[in-house]
C-alpha positions in Angstrom: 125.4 27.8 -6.0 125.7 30.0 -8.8 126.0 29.4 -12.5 129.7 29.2 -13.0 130.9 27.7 -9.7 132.1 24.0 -10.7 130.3 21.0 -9.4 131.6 19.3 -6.9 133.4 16.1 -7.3 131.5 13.0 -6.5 132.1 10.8 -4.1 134.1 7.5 -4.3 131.3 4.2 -5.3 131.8 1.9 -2.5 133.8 -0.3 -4.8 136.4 2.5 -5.6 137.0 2.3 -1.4 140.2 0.6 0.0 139.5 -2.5 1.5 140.2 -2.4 5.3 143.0 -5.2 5.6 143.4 -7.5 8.7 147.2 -7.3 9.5 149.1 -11.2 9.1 148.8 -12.3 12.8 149.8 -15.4 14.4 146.8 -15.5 16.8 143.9 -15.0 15.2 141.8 -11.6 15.3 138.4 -13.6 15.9 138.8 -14.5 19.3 138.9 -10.7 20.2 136.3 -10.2 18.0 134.0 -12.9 19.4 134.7 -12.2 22.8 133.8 -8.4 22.1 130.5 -10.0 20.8 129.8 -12.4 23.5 130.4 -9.7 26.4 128.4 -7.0 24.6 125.4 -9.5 23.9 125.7 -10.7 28.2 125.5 -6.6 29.1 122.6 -6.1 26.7 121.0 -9.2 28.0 121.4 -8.3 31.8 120.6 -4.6 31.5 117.6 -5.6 29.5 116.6 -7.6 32.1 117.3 -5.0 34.5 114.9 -2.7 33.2 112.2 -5.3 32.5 112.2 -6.2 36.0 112.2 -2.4 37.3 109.5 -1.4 35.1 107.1 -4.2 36.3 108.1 -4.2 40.0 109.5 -0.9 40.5 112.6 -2.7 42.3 116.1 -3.3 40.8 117.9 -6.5 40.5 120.9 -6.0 42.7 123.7 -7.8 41.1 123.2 -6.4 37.6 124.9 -3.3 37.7 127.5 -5.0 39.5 128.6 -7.5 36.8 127.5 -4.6 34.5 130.6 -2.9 35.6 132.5 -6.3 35.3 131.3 -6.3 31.9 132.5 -2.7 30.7 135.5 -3.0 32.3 136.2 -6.6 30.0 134.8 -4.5 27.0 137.4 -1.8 27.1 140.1 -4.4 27.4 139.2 -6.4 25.0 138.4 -3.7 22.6 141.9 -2.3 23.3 143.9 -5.8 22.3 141.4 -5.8 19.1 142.8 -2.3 18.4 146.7 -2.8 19.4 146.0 -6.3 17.3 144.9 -4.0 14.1 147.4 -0.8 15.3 144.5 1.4 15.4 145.0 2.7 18.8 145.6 6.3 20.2 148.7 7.8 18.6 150.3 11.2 17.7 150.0 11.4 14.3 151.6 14.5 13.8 154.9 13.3 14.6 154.5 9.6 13.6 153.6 10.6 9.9 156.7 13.2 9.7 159.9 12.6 8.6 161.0 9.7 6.3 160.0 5.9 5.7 162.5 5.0 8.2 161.5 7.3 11.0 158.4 6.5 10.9 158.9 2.7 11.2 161.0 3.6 14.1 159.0 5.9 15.8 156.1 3.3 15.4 157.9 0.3 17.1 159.1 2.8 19.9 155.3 3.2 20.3 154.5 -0.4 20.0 157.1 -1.1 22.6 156.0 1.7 25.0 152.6 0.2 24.3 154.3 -3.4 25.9 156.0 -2.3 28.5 153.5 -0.3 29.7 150.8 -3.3 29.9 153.3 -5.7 30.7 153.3 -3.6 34.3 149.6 -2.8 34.4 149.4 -6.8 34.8 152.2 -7.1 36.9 150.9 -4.5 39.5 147.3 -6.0 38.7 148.7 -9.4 39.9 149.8 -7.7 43.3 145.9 -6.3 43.4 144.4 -9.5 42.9 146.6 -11.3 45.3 145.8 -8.9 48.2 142.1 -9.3 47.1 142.6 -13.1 47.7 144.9 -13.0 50.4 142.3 -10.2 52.9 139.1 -12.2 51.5 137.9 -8.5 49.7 134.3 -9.2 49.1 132.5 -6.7 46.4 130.0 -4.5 47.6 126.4 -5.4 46.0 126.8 -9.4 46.2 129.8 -10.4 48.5 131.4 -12.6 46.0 135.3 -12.2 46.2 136.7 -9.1 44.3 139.6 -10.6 42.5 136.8 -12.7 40.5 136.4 -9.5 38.5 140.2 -8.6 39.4 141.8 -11.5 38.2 140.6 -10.8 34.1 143.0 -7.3 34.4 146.5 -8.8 34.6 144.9 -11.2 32.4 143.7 -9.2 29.6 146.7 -6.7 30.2 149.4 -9.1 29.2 147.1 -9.7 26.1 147.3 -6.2 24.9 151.1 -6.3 25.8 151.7 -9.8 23.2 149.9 -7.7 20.8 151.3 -4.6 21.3 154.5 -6.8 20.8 153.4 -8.4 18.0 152.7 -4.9 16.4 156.9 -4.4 17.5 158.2 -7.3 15.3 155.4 -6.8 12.1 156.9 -2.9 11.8 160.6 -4.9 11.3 160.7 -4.1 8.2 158.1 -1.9 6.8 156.8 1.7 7.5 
């Protein structure tokens, strides 16, 4: 840096940073949370385990990457209702954040909506999954329990994103 370039401006305290507000919800944003915490904790836990046992034995517990799966699979859902809950998912913001106030309230419960509809038949053709699953006796391939154990959380979780993707819908009423 030489004598007569400026110095740089510095950067904001932490107490000059915008808090990070939770949006007004009916249902609360804990049990997402919580649940995120709980799953998180059970795959650290079993692939800890996992590895304690290989490491001593050489052998690997067979049902632990099985319900690791399970697990990762409930993580990503759950993580996806937390962020449709908070409307930080995936979004083009190129063309949300263009245009006026209005437009872009509109454009974001069109995405909202989409959002809905779109889970709202993930569940319904998850339903049909877990009902041939049952009905044909599927069994999963590392412990022979029935599939639609693990099955049956997809519709389940899916029409959770889908209330809180509709949520989002009615909150973006009347603001931008």
């Amino acid at each position: 840096m030489e004598k007569n370039d400026p110095a740089p401006e510095p950067l904001p305290a932490a107490a000059e940073l915008p808090l990070d507000v939770e949006p007004p919800v009916k249902v609360p944003l804990a049990i997402e949370d919580w649940l995120a915490v709980l799953v998180m904790a059970a795959l650290c836990l079993i692939t800890f385990v996992n590895v304690v046992v290989r490491y001593f034995s050489s052998a690997s517990i067979a049902w632990t990457e099985e319900i690791s799966v399970f697990l990762m699979i409930v993580m990503t859902l759950v993580g996806g209702c937390a962020a449709m809950a908070r409307d930080r998912h995936i979004k083009i913001e190129y063309f949300l954040e263009a245009g006026s106030a209005e437009r872009q309230r509109r454009l974001a419960r069109f995405g909202a909506l989409c959002s809905a509809l779109f889970f709202i038949g993930l569940g319904v053709l998850s339903i049909r999954l877990v009902r041939d699953q049952y009905r044909y006796e599927e069994t999963t391939p590392g412990i022979g329990v029935p599939a639609w154990w693990y099955s049956v959380w997809l519709p389940l979780l899916s029409f959770a994103i889908a209330l809180r993707a509709f949520g989002v819908f009615l909150r973006r009423r009347g603001r931008a």
